[in-house]
C-alpha angles and dihedrals in degrees: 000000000000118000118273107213133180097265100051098052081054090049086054093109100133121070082235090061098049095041086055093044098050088045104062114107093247099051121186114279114209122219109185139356135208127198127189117165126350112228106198154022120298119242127215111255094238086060084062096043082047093060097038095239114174112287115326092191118217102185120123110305087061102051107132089003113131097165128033101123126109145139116254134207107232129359135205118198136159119197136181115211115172092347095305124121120226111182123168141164117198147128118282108186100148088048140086135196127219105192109207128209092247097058097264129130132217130199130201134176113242095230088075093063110030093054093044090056115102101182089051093116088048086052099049085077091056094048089098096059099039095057085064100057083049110083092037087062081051081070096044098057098044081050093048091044087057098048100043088051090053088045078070088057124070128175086232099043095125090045094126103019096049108001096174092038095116085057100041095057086042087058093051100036085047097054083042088050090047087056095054132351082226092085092074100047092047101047084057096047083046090055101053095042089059101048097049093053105057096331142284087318096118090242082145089077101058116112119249145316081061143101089289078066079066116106091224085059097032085091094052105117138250100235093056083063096049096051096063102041087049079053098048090050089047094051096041091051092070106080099223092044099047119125081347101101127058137251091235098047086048085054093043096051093044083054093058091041095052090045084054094046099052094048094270120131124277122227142162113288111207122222152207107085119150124202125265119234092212123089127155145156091233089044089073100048112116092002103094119052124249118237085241088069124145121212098258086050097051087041087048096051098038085044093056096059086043108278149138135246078230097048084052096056091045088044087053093060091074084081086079084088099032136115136201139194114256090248099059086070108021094109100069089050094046122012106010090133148009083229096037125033085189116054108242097222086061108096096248097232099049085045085063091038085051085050099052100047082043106046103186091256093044122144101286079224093058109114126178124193124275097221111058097193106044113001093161097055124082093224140132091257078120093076096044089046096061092048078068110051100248102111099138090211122068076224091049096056092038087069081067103031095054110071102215092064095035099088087057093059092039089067107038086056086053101044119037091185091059091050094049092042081050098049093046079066114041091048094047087057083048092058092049097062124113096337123158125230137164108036098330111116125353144265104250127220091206128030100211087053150063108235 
């Protein structure tokens, strides 16, 4: 097979090419997808399967779905096609997507459409209407693309491949916990940190060179690391179990187990991710948010992998048992402004106790915890603490300083149950993102390693 580079998938202008293209044995695997405004009328599916349009797909995310078709705005994807990534972001106004049940996209040029459609002068009177429903049905296919990505993953996946693997990954992440309580700080930041670069593949684990080469990774820690590889041994060593298990599942069990461990809710972790085969520094870049975040930037960036305003802010909360380097904050303690050194947002006192635990020449390896009161309790002191003006992040004490997520926080402080039924949530949509089931990807052997 030839290699498929960036600018021959944007020179794919003719039905031949793209039948040709979506053909090939190692078809493009998306990764993500990003829509932003639909700009036309949907069309039935069968109009599609009439014309003989590319795969339409039919499988099970469209049962019972007559009209899921339309033309966007602008698209993100990202593909891997023979090892090779092709992310772009771009306008694509003479094209339209098809999303199909099995995590394939199909692109189409409008001409196609538009000058095979006999009714197009009857329809213009309609356009009004339709523009309206169509950005509802915007909605609809991020929505179907979700749930037809978390369809793939099932609690009892490993039933009769690995029957005891849950327990075995608790047993190993407990003994791990029991050593440091860093271990369960640093799985979730490991998590998140996988899900939001290519996807919950587990791409963060591989050795360098790698995204873990990244400088917005370089502060992951070690013991992250550590708890997964401990949890793949553990699970490999049982015969029936061996190369059968994944990598991610391995990191999204030992998430759950850490939350557990730390007082934080249980709650069912869904399986049947495979591993990607991708990782790189640049890969990285844009994909994780900064802590000098505003509210539409975080919105932008957790909207864009499928979640909530209100998943952000429950997400966020894990930062009641996080921890940061001096020099991710250090601008709101010492230069925030030429008129205020301090940022004023900051609680004055906790700006002085920040200051003195991170003197301005301080070993750039020195961390302190994010949360001052318990941060060894997975609890929602997160929330209390930004009514008060101590969020160590700009993008922590926005939550609270911006009033349309202060409510949010408002209740979470109050209600520690909410928070945790919200985080459950939240965290169960993050591992859904991007993940690869089926036959894409692999099963490693080794985490640290492509097979």
């Amino acid at each position: 097979m030839s290699t498929v580079t960036t600018q021959n998938l944007r020179s794919t202008t003719t039905r031949t090419q793209i039948a040709t293209y979506t053909s090939r044995s190692s078809k493009p695997k998306p990764k993500s997808v990003m829509l932003l405004l639909l700009k036309s009328k949907p069309k039935p599916i069968d109009w599609l399967r009439q014309r003989r349009i590319g795969d339409v797909g039919g499988g099970y995310g469209f049962a019972g779905v007559r009209e899921i078709f339309a033309l966007v705005d602008r698209v993100h994807v990202e593909l891997e096609v023979g090892g090779e990534q092709l992310p772009w972001s771009t306008p694509w106004s003479d094209y339209s997507l098809l999303v199909s049940w099995s995590f394939w996209f199909v692109f189409f040029p409008k001409k196609l459409i538009e000058t095979d459609d006999k009714h197009a002068k009857q329809q213009q009177q309609q356009e009004e209407m339709e523009s309206r429903s169509a950005i509802l049905l915007s909605f609809l296919l991020l929505a179907l693309l979700l749930t037809t990505t978390s369809a793939q993953l099932r609690s009892d996946f490993y039933k009769n491949t690995c029957p005891n693997v849950e327990s075995l990954v608790r047993s190993a992440v407990t003994k791990k916990f029991q050593q440091t309580f860093v271990t369960a700080p640093a799985t979730l930041r490991l998590f998140f940190h996988d899900c939001f670069v290519r996807g919950c593949d587990a791409s963060v684990l591989i050795a360098s060179p790698s995204e873990k080469d990244h400088p917005d990774d370089l502060s992951l820690a070690g013991d992250g690391f550590d708890t997964v590889i401990k949890a793949k041994a553990a699970v490999d060593s049982d015969s029936r179990c061996a190369n059968k298990v994944s990598c991610a599942d391995i990191l999204a069990l030992a998430t759950r187990d850490v939350v557990v461990l730390a007082g934080g809710p249980s709650y069912t972790v869904e399986l049947g991710r495979r591993d990607g085969r991708i990782s790189t520094a640049a890969g990285v870049q844009r994909h994780l948010p900064q802590p000098n975040f505003n509210l539409d930037q975080l919105n932008a960036m957790f909207s864009s992998n499928g979640l909530t305003q209100t998943d952000m802010i429950a997400l966020s909360g894990a930062h009641t048992i996080g921890f940061s380097h001096c020099g991710r904050f250090s601008n709101r303690i010492y230069k925030f402004s030429p008129k205020s050194r301090i940022d004023p947002t900051l609680n004055s006192a906790y700006a002085l106790q920040l200051r003195q635990m991170c003197p301005i020449n301080v070993d750039p390896r020195i961390a302190i915890n994010m949360d001052p009161t318990t941060p060894n309790t997975f609890d929602n002191a997160y929330y209390k603490n930004l009514q008060q003006g101590k969020g160590l992040f700009s993008s922590d004490e926005i939550l609270f300083t911006d009033t349309r997520s202060k409510s949010t926080v408002n209740l979470f402080a109050s209600n520690n149950g909410a928070f945790q039924q919200a985080f459950v949530t939240a965290i169960t949509k993050l591992g859904r993102v991007g993940v690869k089931t089926g036959n894409q990807g692999e099963i490693r052997r080794d985490c640290t390693r492509i097979n």
